[in-house]
Biotite code that builds the C-alpha atoms (Angstrom):
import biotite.structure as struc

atoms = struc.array([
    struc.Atom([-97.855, 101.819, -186.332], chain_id="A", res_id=1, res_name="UNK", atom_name="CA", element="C"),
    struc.Atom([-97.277, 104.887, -184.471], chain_id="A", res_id=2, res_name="UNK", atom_name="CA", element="C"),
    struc.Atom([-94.683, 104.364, -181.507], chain_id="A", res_id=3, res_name="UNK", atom_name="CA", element="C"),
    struc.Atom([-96.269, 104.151, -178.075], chain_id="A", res_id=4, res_name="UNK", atom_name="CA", element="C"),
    struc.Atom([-94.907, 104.722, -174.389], chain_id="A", res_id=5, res_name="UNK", atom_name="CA", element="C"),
    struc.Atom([-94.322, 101.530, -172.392], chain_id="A", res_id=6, res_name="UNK", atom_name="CA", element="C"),
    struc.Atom([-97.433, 101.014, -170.050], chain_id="A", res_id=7, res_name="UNK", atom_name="CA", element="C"),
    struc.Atom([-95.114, 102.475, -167.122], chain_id="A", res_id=8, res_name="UNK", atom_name="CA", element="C"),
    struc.Atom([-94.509, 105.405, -168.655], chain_id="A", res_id=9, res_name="UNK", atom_name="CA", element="C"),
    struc.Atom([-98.352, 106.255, -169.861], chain_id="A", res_id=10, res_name="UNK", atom_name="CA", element="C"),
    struc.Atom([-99.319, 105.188, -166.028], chain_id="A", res_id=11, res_name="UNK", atom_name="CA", element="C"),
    struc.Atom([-96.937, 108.068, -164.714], chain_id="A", res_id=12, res_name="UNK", atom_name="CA", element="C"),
    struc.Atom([-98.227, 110.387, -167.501], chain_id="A", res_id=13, res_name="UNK", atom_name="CA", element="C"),
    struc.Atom([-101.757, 109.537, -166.371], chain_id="A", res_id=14, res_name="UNK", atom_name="CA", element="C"),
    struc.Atom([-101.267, 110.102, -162.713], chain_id="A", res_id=15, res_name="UNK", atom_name="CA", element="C"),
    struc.Atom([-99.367, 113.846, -163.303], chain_id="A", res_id=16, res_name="UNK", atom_name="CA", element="C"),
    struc.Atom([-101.128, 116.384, -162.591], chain_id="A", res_id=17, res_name="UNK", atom_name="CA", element="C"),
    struc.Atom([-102.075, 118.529, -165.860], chain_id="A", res_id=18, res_name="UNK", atom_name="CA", element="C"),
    struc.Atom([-104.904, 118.609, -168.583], chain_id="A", res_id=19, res_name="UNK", atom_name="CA", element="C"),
    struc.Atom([-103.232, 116.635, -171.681], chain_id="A", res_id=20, res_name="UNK", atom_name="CA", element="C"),
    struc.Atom([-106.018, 114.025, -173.088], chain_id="A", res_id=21, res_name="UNK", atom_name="CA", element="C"),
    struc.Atom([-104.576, 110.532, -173.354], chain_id="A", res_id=22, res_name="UNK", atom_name="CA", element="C"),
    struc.Atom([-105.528, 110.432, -177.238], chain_id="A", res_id=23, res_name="UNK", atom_name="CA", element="C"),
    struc.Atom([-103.678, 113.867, -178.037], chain_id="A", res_id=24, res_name="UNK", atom_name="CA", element="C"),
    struc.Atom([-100.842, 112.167, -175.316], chain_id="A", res_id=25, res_name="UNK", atom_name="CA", element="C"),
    struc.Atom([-99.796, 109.627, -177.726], chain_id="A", res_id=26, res_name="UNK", atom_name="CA", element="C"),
    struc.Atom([-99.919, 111.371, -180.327], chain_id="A", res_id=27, res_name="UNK", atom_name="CA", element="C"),
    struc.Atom([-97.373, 114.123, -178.841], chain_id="A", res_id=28, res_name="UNK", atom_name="CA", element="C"),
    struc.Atom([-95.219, 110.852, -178.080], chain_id="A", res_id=29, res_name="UNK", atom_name="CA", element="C"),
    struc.Atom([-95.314, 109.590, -181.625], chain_id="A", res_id=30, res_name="UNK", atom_name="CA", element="C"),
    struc.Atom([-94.314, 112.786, -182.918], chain_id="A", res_id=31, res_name="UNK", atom_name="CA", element="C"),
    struc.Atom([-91.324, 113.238, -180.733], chain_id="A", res_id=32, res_name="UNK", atom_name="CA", element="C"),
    struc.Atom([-90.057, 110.008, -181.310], chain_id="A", res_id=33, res_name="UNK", atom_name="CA", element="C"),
    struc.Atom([-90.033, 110.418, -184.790], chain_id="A", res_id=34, res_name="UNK", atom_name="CA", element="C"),
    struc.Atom([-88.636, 113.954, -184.342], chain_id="A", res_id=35, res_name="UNK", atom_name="CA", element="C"),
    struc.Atom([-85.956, 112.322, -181.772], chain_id="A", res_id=36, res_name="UNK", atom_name="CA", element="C"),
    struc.Atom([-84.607, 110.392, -185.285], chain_id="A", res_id=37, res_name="UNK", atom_name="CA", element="C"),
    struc.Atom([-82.793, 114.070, -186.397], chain_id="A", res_id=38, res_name="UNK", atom_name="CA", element="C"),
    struc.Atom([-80.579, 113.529, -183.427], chain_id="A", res_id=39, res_name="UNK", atom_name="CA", element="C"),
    struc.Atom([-81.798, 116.974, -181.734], chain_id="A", res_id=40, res_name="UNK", atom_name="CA", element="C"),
    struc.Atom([-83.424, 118.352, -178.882], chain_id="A", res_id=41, res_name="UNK", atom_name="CA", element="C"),
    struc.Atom([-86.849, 118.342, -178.304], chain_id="A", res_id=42, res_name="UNK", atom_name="CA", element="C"),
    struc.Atom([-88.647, 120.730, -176.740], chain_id="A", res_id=43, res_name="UNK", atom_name="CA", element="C"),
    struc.Atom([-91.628, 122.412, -175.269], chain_id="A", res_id=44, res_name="UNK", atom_name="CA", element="C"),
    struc.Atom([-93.338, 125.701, -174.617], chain_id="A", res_id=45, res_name="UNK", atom_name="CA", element="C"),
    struc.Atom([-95.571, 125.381, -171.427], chain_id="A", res_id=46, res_name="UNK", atom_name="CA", element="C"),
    struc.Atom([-94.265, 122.656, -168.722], chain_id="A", res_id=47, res_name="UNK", atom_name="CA", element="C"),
    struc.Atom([-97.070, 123.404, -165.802], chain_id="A", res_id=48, res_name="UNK", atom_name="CA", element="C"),
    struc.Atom([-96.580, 119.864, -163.619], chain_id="A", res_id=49, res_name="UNK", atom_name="CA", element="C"),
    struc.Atom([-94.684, 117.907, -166.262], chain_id="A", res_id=50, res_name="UNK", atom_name="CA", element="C"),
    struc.Atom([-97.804, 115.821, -167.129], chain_id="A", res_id=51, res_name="UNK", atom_name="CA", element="C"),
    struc.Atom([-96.483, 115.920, -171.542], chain_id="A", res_id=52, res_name="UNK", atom_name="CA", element="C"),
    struc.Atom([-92.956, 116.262, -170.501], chain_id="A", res_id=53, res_name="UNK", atom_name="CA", element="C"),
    struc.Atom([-92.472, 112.787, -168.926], chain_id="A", res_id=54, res_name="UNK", atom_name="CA", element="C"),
    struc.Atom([-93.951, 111.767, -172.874], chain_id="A", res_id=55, res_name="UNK", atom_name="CA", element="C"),
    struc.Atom([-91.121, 113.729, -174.085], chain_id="A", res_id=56, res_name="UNK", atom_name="CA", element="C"),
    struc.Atom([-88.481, 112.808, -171.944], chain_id="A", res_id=57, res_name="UNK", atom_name="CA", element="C"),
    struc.Atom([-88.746, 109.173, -172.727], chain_id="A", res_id=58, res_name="UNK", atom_name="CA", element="C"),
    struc.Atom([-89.097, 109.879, -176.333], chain_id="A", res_id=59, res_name="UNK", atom_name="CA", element="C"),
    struc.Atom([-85.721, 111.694, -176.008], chain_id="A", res_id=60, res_name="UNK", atom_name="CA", element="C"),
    struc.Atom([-84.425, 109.018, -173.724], chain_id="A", res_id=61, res_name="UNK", atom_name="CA", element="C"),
    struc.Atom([-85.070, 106.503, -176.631], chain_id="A", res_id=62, res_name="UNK", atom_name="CA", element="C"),
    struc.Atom([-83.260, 109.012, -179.288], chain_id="A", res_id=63, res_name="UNK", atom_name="CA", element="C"),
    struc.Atom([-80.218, 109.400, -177.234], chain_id="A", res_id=64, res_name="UNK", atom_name="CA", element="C"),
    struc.Atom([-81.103, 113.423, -176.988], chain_id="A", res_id=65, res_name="UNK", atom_name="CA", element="C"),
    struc.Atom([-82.697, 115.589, -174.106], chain_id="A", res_id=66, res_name="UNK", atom_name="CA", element="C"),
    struc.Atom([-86.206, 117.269, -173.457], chain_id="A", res_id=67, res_name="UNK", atom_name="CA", element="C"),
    struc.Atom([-85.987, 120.902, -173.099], chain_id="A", res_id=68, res_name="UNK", atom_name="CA", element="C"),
    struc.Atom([-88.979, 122.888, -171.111], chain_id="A", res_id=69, res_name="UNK", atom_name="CA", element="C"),
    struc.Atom([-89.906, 126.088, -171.212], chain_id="A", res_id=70, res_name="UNK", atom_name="CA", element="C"),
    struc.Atom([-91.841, 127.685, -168.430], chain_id="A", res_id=71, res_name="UNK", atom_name="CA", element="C"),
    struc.Atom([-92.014, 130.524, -165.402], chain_id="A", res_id=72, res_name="UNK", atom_name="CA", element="C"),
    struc.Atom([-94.095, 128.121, -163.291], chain_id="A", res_id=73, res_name="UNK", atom_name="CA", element="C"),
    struc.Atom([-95.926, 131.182, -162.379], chain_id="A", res_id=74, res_name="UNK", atom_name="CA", element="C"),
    struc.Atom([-98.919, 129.244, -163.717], chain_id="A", res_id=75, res_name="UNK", atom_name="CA", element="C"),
    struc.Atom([-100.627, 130.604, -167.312], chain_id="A", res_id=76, res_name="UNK", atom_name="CA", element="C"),
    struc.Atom([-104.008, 133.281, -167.358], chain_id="A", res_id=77, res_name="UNK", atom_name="CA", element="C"),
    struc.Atom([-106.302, 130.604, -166.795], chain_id="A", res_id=78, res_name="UNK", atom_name="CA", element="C"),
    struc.Atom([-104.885, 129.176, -163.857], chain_id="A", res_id=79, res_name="UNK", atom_name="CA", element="C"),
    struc.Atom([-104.594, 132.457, -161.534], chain_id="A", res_id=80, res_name="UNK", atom_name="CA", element="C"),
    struc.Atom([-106.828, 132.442, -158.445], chain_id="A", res_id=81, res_name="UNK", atom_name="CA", element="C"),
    struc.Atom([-110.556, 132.607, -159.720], chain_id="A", res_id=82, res_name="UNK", atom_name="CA", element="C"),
    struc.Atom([-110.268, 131.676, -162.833], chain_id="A", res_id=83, res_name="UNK", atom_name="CA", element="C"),
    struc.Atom([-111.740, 127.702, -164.138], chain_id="A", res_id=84, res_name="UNK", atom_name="CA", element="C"),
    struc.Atom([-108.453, 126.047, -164.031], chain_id="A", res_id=85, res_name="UNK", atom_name="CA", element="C"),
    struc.Atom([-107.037, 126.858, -160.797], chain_id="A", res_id=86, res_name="UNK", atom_name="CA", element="C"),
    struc.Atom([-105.492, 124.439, -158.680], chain_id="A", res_id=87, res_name="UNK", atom_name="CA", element="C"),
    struc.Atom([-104.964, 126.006, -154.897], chain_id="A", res_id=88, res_name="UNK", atom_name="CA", element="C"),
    struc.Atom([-102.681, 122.909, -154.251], chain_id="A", res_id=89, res_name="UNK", atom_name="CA", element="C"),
    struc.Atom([-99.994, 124.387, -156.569], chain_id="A", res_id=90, res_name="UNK", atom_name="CA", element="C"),
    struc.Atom([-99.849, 128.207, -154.735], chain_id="A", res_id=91, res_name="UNK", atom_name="CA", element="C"),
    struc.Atom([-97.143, 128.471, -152.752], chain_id="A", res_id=92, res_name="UNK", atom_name="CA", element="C"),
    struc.Atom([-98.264, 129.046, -149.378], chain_id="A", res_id=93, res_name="UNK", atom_name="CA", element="C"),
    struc.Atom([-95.167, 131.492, -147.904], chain_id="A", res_id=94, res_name="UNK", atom_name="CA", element="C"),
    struc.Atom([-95.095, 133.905, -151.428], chain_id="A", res_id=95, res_name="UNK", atom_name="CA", element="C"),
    struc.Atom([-99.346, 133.331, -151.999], chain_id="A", res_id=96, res_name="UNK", atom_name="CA", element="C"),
    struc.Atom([-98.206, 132.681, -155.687], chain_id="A", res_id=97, res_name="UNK", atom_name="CA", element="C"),
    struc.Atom([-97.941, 129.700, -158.378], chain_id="A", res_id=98, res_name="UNK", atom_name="CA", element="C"),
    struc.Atom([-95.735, 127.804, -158.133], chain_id="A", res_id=99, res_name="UNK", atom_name="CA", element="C"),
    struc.Atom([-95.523, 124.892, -160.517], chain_id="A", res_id=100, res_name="UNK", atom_name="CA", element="C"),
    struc.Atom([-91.920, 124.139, -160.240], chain_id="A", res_id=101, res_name="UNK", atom_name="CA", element="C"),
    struc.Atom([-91.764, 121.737, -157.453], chain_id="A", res_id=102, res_name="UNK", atom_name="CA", element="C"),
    struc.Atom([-94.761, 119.418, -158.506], chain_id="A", res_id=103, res_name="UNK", atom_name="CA", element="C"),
    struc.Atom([-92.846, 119.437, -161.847], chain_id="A", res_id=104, res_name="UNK", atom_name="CA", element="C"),
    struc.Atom([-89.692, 117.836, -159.991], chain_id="A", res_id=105, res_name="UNK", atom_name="CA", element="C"),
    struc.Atom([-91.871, 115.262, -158.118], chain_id="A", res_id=106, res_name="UNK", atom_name="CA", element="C"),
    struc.Atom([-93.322, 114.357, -161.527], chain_id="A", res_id=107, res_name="UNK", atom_name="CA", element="C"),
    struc.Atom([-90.193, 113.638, -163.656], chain_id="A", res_id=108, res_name="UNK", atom_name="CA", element="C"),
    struc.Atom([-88.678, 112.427, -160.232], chain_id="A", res_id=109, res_name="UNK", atom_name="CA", element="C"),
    struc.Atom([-91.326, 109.473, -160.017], chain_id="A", res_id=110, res_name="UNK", atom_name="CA", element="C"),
    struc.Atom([-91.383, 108.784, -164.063], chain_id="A", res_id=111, res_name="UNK", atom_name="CA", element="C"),
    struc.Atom([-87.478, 108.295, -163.368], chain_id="A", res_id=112, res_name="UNK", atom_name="CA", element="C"),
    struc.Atom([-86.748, 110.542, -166.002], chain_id="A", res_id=113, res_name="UNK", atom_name="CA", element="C"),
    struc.Atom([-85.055, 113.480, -164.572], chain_id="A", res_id=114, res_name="UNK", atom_name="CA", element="C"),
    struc.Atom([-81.637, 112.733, -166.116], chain_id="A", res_id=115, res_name="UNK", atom_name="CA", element="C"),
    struc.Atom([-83.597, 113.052, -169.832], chain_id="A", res_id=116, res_name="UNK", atom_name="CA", element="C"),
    struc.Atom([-85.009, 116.569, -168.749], chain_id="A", res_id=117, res_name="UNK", atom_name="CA", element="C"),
    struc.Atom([-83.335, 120.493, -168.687], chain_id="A", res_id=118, res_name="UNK", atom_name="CA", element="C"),
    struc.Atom([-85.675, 122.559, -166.553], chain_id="A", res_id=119, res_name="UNK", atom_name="CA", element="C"),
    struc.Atom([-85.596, 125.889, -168.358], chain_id="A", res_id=120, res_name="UNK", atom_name="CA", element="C"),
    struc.Atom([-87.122, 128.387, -166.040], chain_id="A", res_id=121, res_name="UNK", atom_name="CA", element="C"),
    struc.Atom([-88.070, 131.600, -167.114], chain_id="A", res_id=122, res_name="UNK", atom_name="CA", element="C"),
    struc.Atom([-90.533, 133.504, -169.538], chain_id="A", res_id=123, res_name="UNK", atom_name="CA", element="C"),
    struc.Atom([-90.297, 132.085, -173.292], chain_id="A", res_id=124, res_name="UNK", atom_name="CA", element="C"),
    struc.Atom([-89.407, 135.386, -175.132], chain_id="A", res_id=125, res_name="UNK", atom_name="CA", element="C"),
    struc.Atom([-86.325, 135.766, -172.847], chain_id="A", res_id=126, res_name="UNK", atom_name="CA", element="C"),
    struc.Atom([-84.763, 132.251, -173.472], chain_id="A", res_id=127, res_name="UNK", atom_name="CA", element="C"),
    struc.Atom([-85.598, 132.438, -176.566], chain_id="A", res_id=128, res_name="UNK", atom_name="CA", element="C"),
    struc.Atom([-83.777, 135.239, -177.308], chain_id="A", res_id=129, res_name="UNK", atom_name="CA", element="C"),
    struc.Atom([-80.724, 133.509, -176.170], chain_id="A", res_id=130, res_name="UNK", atom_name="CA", element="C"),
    struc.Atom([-81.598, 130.440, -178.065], chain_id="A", res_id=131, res_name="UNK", atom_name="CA", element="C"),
    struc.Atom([-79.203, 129.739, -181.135], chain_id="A", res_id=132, res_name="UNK", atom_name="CA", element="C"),
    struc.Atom([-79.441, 126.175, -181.746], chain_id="A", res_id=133, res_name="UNK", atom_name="CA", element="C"),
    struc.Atom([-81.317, 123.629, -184.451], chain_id="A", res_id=134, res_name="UNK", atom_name="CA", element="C"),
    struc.Atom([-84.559, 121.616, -182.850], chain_id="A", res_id=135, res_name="UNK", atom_name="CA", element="C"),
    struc.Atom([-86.164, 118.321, -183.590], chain_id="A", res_id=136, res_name="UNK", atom_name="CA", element="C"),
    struc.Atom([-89.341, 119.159, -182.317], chain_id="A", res_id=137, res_name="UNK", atom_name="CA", element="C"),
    struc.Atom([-91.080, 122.542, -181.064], chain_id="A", res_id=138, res_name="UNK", atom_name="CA", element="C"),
    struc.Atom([-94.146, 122.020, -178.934], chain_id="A", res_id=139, res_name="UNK", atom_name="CA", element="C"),
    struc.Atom([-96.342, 125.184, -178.011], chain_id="A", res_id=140, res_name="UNK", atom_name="CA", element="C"),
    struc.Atom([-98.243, 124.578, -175.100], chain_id="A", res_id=141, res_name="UNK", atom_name="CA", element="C"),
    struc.Atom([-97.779, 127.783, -173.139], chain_id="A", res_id=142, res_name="UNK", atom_name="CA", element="C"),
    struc.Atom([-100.193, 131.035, -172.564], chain_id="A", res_id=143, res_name="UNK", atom_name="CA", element="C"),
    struc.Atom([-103.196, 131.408, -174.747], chain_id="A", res_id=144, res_name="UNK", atom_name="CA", element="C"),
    struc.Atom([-103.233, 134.684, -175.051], chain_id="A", res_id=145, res_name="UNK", atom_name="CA", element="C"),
    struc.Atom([-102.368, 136.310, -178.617], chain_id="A", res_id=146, res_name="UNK", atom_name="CA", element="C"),
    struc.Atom([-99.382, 138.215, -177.225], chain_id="A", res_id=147, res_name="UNK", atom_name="CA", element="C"),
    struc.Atom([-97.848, 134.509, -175.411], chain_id="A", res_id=148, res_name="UNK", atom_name="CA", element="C"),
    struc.Atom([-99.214, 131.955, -178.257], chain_id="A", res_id=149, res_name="UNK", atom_name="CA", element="C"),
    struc.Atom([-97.560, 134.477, -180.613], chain_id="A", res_id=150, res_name="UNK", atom_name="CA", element="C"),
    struc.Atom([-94.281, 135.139, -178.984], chain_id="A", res_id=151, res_name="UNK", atom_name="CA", element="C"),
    struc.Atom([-93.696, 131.444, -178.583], chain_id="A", res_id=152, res_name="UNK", atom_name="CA", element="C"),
    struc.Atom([-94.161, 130.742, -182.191], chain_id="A", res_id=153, res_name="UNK", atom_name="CA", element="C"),
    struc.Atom([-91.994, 134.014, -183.209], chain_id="A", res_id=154, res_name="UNK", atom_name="CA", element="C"),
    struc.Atom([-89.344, 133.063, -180.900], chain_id="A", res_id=155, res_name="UNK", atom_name="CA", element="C"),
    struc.Atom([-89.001, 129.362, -181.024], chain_id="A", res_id=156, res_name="UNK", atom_name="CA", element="C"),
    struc.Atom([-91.125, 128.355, -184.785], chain_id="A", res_id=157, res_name="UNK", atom_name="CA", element="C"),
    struc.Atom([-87.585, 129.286, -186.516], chain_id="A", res_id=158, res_name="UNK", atom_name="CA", element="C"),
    struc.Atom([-85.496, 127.077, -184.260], chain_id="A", res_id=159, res_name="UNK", atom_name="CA", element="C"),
    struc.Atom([-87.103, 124.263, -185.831], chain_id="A", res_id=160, res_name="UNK", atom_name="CA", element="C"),
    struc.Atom([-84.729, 121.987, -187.988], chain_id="A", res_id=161, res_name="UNK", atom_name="CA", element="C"),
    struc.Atom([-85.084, 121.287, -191.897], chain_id="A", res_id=162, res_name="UNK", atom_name="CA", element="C"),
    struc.Atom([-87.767, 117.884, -191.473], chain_id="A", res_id=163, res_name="UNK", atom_name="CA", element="C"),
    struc.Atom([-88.586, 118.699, -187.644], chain_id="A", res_id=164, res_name="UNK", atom_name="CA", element="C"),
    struc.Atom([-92.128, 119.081, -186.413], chain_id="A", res_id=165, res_name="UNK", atom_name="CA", element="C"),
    struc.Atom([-93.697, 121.997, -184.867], chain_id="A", res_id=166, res_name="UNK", atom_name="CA", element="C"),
    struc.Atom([-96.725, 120.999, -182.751], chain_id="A", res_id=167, res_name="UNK", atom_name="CA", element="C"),
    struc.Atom([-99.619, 123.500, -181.615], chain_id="A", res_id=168, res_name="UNK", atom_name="CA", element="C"),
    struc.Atom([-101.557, 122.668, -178.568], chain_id="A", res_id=169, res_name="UNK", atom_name="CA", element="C"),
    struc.Atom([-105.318, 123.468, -178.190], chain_id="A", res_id=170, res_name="UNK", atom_name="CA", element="C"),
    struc.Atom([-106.233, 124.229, -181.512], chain_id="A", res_id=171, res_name="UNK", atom_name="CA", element="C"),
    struc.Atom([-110.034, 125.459, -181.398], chain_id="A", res_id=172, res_name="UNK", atom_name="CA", element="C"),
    struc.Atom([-111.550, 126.717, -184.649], chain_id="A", res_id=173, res_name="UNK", atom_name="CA", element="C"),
    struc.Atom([-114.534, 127.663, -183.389], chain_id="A", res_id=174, res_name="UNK", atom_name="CA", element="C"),
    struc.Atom([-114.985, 131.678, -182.574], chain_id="A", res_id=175, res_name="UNK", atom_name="CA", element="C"),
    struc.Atom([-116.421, 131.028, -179.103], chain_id="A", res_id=176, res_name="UNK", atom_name="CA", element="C"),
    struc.Atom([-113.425, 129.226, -177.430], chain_id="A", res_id=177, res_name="UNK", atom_name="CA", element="C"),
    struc.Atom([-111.402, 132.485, -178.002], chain_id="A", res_id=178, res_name="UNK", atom_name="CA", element="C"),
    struc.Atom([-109.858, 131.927, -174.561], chain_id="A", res_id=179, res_name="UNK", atom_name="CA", element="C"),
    struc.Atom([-108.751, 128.713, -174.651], chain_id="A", res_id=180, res_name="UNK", atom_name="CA", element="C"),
    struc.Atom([-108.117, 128.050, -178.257], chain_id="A", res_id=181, res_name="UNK", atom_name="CA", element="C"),
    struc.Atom([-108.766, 130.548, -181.016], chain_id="A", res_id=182, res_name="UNK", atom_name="CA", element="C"),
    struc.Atom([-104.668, 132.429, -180.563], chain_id="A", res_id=183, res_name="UNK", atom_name="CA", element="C"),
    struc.Atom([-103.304, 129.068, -180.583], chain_id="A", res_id=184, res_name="UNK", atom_name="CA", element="C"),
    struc.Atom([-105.210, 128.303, -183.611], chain_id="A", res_id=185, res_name="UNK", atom_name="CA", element="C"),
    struc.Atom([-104.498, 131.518, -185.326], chain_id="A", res_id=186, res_name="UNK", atom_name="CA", element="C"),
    struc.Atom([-100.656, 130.589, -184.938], chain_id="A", res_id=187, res_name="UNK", atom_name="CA", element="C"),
    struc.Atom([-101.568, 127.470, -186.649], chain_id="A", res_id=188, res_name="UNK", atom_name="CA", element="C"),
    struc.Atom([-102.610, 129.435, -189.770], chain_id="A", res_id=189, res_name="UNK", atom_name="CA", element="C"),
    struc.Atom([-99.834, 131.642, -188.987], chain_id="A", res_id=190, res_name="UNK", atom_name="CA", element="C"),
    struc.Atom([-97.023, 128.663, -189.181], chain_id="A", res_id=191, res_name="UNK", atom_name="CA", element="C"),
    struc.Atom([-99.391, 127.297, -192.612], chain_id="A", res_id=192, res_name="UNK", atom_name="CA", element="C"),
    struc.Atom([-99.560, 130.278, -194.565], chain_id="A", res_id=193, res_name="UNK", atom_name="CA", element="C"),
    struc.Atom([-95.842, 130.959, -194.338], chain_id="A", res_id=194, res_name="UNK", atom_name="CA", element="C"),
    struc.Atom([-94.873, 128.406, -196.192], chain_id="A", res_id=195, res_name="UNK", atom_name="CA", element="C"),
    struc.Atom([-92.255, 126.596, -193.985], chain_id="A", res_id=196, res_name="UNK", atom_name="CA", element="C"),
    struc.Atom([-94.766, 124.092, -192.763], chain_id="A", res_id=197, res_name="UNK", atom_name="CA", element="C"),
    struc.Atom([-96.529, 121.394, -193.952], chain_id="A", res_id=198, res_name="UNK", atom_name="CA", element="C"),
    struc.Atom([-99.706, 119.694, -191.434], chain_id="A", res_id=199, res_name="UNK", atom_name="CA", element="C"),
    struc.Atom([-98.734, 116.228, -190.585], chain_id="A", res_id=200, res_name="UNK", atom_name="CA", element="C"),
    struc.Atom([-101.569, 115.309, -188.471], chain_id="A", res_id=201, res_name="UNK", atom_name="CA", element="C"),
    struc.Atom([-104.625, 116.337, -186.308], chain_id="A", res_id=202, res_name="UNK", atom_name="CA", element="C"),
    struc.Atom([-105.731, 114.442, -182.712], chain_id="A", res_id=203, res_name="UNK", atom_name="CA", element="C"),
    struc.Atom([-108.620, 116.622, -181.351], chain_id="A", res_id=204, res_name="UNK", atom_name="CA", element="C"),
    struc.Atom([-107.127, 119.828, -180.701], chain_id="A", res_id=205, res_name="UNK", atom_name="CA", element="C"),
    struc.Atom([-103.094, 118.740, -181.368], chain_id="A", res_id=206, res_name="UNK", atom_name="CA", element="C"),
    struc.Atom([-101.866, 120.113, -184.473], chain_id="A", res_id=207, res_name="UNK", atom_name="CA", element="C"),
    struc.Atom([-98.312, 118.869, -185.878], chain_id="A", res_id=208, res_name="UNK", atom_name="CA", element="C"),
    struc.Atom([-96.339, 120.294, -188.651], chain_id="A", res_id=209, res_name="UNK", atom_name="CA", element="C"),
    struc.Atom([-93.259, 119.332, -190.397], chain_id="A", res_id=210, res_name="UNK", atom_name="CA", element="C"),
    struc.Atom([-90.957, 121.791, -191.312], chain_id="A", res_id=211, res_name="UNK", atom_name="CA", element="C"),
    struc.Atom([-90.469, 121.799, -195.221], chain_id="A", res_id=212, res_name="UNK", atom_name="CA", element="C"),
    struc.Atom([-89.148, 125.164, -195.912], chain_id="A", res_id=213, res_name="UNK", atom_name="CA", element="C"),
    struc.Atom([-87.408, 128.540, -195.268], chain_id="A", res_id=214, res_name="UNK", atom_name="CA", element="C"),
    struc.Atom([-88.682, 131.711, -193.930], chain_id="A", res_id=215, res_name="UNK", atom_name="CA", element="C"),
    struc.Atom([-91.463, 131.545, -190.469], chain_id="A", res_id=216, res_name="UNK", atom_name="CA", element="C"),
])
């Protein structure tokens, strides 16, 4: 049986603010614990309010390892003013911007799972580009343009340690969710068709890959 959050921890995940399915919840959990086994950090692409992190946290928590995440908290193309997924509530009402970072805090805060957590704040490419160590798990979850779903996979994909997983977030075959899904899923095919990675498992639009292989 897959492993599966204590009912505390899937009642904070429920309650966070953020757009992660239950189903494709536990199924992020399962992978990370079994990625937390390599004795390496886990991490994620795409924080917003810290709804998946508190999943990954505890999974890291039980490994004995820490949860990285990766975002701006500038908030991603869909969730500017005007567009479907706005939420006015995280604007920050001196600056008239996004500003996810504080909800974030209150989330892991509540879970009791700050301690488990490094906050990195900033745009992917850059920290990536100062990144040098081996990963358990990769998790991108961030922009879904071509230009962000693809610099998150160029700049974090290779990070990924022999036997980790690499999991892609709203996966969306289908030609007429280009906004929300089709770059994400053409970095799916991307991380296939080179070779290094190997498709685990698919929960609605959760992808996760296990690295078998050289070159990204």
């Amino acid at each position: 049986m897959p492993a599966a959050p204590e009912p505390e921890i899937l009642a904070a995940f429920e309650a966070a603010k953020g757009f992660m399915p239950v189903a494709e919840g536990l199924a992020v959990y399962a992978a990370a614990v079994e990625a937390g086994r390599l004795g390496l950090p886990l991490l994620e692409v795409g924080t917003y309010c810290g709804r998946s992190t508190i999943l990954l946290a505890d999974a890291a928590r039980r490994a004995g390892v820490s949860a990285l995440t990766v975002d701006h908290h500038r908030g991603s193309e869909e969730q500017q003013p005007g567009w479907e997924y706005h939420d006015p509530a995280t604007v920050d009402p001196e600056l008239g911007v996004m500003d996810t970072l504080p909800t974030f805090r209150r989330t892991l805060y509540r879970a009791g799972l700050e301690e488990h957590v490094v906050a990195l704040v900033g745009r992917s490419p850059q920290i990536a580009a100062c990144w040098r160590a081996p990963l358990g798990l990769v998790f991108i979850d961030g922009g879904h343009t071509d230009e962000h779903a693809t610099a998150d996979y160029e700049g974090w994909a290779p990070h990924v340690a022999e036997g980790g997983l690499l999991l892609v977030h709203d996966v969306f075959p289908d030609p007429q969710d280009e906004f929300t899904g089709q770059a994400p899923y053409r970095v799916y095919l991307r991380a296939l068709a080179s070779g290094a990675f190997t498709e685990v498992s698919a929960t609605d639009s959760l992808r996760v890959l296990r690295r078998t292989g050289p070159g990204v």
